[in-house]
C-alpha positions as CSV (number, residue, x, y, z in Angstrom):
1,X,119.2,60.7,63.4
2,X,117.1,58.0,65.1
3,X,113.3,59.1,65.5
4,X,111.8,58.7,69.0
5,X,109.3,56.5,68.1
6,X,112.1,54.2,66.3
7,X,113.8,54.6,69.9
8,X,110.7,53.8,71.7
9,X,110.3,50.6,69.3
10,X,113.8,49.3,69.9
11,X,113.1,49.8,73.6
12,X,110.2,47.7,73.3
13,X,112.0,44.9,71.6
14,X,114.5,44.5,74.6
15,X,111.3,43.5,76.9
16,X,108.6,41.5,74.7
17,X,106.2,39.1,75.9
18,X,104.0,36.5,74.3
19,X,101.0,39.1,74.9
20,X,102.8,41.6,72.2
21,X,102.2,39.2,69.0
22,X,99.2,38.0,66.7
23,X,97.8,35.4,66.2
24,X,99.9,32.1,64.9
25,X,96.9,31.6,62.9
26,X,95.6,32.9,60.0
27,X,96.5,36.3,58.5
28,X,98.4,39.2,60.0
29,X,96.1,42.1,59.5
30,X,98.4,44.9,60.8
31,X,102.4,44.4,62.2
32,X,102.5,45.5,65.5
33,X,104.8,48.7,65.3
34,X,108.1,46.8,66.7
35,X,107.8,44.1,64.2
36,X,108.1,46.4,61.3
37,X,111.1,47.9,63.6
38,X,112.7,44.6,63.8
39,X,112.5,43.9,60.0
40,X,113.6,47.2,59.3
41,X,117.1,46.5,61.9
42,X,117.2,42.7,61.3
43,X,116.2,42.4,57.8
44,X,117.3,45.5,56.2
45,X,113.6,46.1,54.9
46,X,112.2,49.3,54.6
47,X,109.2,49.9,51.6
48,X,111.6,51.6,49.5
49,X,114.0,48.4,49.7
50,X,111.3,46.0,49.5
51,X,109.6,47.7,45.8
52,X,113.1,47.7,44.6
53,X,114.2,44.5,45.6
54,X,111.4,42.9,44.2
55,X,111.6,44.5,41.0
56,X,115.4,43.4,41.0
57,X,114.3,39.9,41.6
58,X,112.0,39.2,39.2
59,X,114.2,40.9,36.5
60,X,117.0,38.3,38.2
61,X,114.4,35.1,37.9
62,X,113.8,36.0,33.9
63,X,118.3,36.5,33.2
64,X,118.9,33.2,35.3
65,X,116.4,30.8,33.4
66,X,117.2,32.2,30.4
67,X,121.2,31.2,30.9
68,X,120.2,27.7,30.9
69,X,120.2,27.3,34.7
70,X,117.5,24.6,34.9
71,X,116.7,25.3,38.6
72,X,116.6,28.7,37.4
73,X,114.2,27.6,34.8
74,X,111.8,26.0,37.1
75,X,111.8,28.8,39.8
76,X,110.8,31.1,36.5
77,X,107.8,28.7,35.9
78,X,106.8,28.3,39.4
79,X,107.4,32.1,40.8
80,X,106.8,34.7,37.2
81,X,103.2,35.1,37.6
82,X,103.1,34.8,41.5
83,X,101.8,37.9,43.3
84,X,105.2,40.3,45.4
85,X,103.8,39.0,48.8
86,X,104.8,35.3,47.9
87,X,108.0,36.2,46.9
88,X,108.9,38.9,49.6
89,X,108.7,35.8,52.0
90,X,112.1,34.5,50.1
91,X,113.5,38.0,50.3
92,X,113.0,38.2,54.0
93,X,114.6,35.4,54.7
94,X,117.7,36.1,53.3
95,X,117.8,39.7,54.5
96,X,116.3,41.2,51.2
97,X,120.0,40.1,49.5
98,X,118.4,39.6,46.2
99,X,120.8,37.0,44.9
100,X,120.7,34.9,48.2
101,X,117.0,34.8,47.9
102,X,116.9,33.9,44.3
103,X,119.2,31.1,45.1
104,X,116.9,30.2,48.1
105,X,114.1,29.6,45.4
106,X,116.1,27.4,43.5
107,X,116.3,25.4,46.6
108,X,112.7,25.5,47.1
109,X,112.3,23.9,43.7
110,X,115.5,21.4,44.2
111,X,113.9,20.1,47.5
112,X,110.6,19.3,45.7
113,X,112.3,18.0,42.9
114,X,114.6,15.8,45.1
115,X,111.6,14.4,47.2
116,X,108.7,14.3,44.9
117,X,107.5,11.4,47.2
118,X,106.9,14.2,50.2
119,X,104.9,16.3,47.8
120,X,102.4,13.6,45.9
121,X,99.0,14.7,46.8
122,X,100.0,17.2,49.8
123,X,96.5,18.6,50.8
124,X,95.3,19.4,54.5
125,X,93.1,16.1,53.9
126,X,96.6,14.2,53.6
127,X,98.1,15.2,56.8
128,X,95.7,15.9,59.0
129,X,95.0,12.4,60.6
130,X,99.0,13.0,61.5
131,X,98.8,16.5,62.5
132,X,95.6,15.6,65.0
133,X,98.0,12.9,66.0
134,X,100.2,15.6,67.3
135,X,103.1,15.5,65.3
136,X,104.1,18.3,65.2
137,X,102.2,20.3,67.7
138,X,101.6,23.9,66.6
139,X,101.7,26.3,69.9
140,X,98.5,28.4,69.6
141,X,101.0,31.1,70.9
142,X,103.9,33.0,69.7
143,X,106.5,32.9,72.1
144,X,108.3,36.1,73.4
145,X,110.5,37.2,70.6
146,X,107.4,36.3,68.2
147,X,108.6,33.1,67.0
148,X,106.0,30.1,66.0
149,X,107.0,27.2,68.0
150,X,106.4,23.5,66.6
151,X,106.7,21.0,69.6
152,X,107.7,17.2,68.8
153,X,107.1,14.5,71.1
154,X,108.8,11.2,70.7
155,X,107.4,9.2,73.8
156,X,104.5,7.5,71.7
157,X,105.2,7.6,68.0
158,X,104.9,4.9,66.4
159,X,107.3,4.4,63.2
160,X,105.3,2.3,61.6
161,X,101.9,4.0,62.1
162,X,103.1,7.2,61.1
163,X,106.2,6.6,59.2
164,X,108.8,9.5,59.1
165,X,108.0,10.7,55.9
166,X,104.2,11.5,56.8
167,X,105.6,13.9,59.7
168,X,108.0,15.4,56.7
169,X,104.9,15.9,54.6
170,X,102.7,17.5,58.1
171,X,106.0,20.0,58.6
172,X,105.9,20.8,54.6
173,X,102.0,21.7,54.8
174,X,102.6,23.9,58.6
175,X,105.3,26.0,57.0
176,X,103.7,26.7,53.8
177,X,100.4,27.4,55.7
178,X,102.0,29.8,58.4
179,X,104.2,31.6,56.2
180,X,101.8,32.9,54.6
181,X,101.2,35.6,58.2
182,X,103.9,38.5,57.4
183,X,105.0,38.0,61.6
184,X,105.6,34.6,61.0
185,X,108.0,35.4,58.1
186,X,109.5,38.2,59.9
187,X,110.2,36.4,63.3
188,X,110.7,32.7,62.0
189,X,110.3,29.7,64.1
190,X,111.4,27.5,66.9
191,X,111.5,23.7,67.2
192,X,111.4,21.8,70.7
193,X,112.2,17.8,70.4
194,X,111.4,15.7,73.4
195,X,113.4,12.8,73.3
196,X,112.2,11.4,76.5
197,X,110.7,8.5,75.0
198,X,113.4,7.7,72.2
199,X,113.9,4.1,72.4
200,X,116.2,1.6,70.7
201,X,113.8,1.1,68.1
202,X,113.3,4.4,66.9
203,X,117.1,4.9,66.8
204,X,117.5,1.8,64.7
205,X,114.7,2.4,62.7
206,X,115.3,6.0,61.5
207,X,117.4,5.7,58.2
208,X,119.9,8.1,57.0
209,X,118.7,9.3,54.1
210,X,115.7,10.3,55.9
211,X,117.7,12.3,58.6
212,X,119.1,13.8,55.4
213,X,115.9,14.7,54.1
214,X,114.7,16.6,57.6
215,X,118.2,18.5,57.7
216,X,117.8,19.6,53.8
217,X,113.9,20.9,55.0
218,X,115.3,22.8,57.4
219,X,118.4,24.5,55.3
220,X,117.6,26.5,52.3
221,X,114.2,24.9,51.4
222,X,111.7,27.1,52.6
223,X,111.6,30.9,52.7
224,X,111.1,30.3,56.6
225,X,114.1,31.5,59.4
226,X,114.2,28.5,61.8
227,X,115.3,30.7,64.8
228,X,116.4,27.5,66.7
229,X,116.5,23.7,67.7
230,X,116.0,23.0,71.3
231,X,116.3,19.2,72.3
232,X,115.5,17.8,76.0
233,X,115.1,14.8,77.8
234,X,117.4,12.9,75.3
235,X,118.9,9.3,76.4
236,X,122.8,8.7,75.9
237,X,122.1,6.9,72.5
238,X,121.3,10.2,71.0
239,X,124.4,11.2,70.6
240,X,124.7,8.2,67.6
241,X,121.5,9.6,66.0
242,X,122.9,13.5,65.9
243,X,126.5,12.0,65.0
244,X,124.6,10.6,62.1
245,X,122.9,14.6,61.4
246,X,125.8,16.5,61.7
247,X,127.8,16.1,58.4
248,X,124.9,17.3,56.5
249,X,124.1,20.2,59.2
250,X,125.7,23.8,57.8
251,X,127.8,25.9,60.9
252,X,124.6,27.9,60.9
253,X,121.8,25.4,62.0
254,X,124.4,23.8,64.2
255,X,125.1,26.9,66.2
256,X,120.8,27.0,66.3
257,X,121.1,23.6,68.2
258,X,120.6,23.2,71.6
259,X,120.6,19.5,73.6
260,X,119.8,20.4,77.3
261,X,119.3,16.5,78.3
262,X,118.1,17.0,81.7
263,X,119.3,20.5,82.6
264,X,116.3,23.1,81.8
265,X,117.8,26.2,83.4
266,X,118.7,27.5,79.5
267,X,115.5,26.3,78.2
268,X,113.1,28.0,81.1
269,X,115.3,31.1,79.9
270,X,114.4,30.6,76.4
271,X,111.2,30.0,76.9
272,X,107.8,31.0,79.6
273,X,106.4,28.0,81.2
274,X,103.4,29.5,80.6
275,X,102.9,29.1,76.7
276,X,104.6,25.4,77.2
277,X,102.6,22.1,77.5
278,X,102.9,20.0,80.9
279,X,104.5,17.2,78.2
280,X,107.2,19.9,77.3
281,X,108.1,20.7,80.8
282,X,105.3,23.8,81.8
283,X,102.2,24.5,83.1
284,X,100.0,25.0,80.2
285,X,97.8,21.8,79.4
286,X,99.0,19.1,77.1
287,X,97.8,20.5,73.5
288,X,94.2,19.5,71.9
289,X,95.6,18.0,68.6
290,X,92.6,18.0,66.5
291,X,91.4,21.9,67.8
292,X,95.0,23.0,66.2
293,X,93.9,21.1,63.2
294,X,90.8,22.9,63.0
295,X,92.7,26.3,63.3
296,X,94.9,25.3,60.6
297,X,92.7,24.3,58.3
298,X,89.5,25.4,59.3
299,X,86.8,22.7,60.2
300,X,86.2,21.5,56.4
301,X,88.5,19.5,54.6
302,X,89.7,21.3,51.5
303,X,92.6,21.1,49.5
304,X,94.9,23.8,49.8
C-alpha cells in the first residue's frame, strides 16, 4: 500500500517549480520531502538500502583490489578511509546497483589517471580567473525538476586565452564542488551550449582528442547524472564538430542530446525564461561571473 503522504509527494513531483529546491550552493541541510520521494522511485534508495549497499560496497572495493584489478587497487586507496556520504554519491548515480557503482569509481580513478594534465594543481585559485570569465556559468538557480544547470557561451572565447583544457579543469572543480549537496546528487545536472558565436576558428581549432576527453568527463567519470545536453544557436558547420563527438558518445548521453538550432519551442518547454540569462535566450540578466565565483568558493582563495 502506498501512504498518502508518498501519494501527496508523487503528486507534487508532476508540478515543480524552481521555487521548490535549495540552494545550488553550499550544503543541503534538509531534502525537501519530494526529493527523498524521487530517490526513493528513481533511485531505488530507501535508508535500509542505502546502510546495506554501502556496507556491500566497501566489502566489494577490498575483494576487487585484492584480485589484482589495478583500477580496483587504486579506488581501494583513494575511497577505504573516505566517510559513506562520499561514496553514496557513486551509489546514487548508478541507482544504488552496487557493482555499477564500484565500476563507476574505477572510472573516476581511470579518468584522472588518463588526464593527469587536467588534475595538476586543481585548486579554486587555479580556475577561478576562468570561471569569473564565465565558462561555465553556474545558474544560481535549480531549474524545475531540481537540476543544476551549467550554461556555456561560445560567442567570445577565446581559444588561446583560455585554452580548452582550462574549461575541462573549471568543469572538474564545479562538479566536485556541487556534488558534494545531497539534491545535487539526487537530481543531476543540465548543460545549455550556445553556439551562436562558433566560428571557423573554433571549429578548426578544437582537436579530437580533446573532444574525446569532454565526452569521457561526461560518461562514467563522475558520480554526477548529467540529466541532459541542450544545444542552440548552432551554425551548419556544427554538424562536422558533433560528427567528430559521436563515435565516442554511448546511446545514453546521445539520447540526452538536444540541437534546437534556431527553433526554441522544445527548449522554452524544458526550461522557464525566468531562471535563464538574456544571452541564453530569457529574461533574467546576463550572469555576474565573478559573484558565482564568490558563492563557489567563498570570497578567499583557498585550496580545496
Amino acid at each position: 500500500m502506498v501512504s498518502e503522504e508518498e501519494q501527496a509527494m508523487r503528486s507534487k513531483l508532476e508540478h515543480l517549480t524552481v521555487k521548490d529546491h535549495g540552494s545550488v550552493f553550499g550544503p543541503c541541510h534538509k531534502l525537501p520531502g519530494h526529493t527523498v520521494q524521487k530517490a526513493k522511485d528513481e533511485l531505488h534508495e530507501t535508508n535500509e538500502r542505502r546502510g546495506s549497499s554501502l556496507k556491500d560496497l566497501r566489502v566489494m572495493m577490498k575483494e576487487r583490489a585484492s584480485e589484482g584489478d589495478d583500477l580496483a587497487k587504486l579506488v581501494l586507496d583513494r575511497f577505504g578511509d573516505k566517510p559513506d556520504s562520499l561514496l553514496v554519491r557513486f551509489l546514487r548515480a548508478r541507482k544504488f546497483d552496487v557493482t555499477r557503482a564500484h565500476e563507476l569509481m574505477k572510472g573516476y580513478v581511470r579518468f584522472r589517471k588518463d588526464y593527469p594534465e587536467l588534475f595538476e594543481n586543481l585548486t579554486p585559485e587555479a580556475v577561478r580567473s576562468t570561471i569569473e570569465a564565465g565558462y561555465p556559468v553556474i545558474l544560481p538557480s535549480r531549474d524545475k525538476y531540481g537540476r543544476v544547470v551549467l550554461l556555456f557561451n561560445i560567442d567570445s572565447w577565446d581559444l588561446e586565452e583560455i585554452t580548452f583544457d582550462e574549461v575541462l579543469r573549471a568543469y572538474c572543480v564545479i562538479l566536485e564542488k556541487l556534488l558534494e549537496n545531497e539534491e545535487t546528487q539526487i537530481n543531476g545536472f543540465v548543460l545549455i551550449e550556445n553556439f551562436k558565436g562558433f566560428t571557423m576558428q573554433h571549429a578548426s581549432g578544437i582537436k579530437t582528442a580533446e573532444l574525446k576527453k569532454m565526452v569521457d568527463m561526461l560518461q562514467d567519470s563522475f558520480p554526477a547524472r548529467f540529466k541532459a545536453v541542450h544545444v542552440i544557436h548552432q551554425p551548419w558547420y556544427f554538424t562536422t564538430t558533433y560528427n567528430v563527438v559521436k563515435p565516442f558518445m554511448k546511446a545514453k548521453l546521445l539520447e540526452r542530446v538536444f540541437v534546437h538550432g534556431e527553433e526554441l519551442d522544445g527548449y522554452f518547454k524544458e526550461f522557464d525564461a525566468d531562471i535563464l540569462p538574456s544571452d541564453f535566450d530569457g529574461k533574467a540578466p546576463v550572469a555576474d561571473y565573478q559573484s558565482i565565483a564568490t558563492q563557489l568558493f567563498g570570497s578567499e582563495d583557498t585550496a580545496l
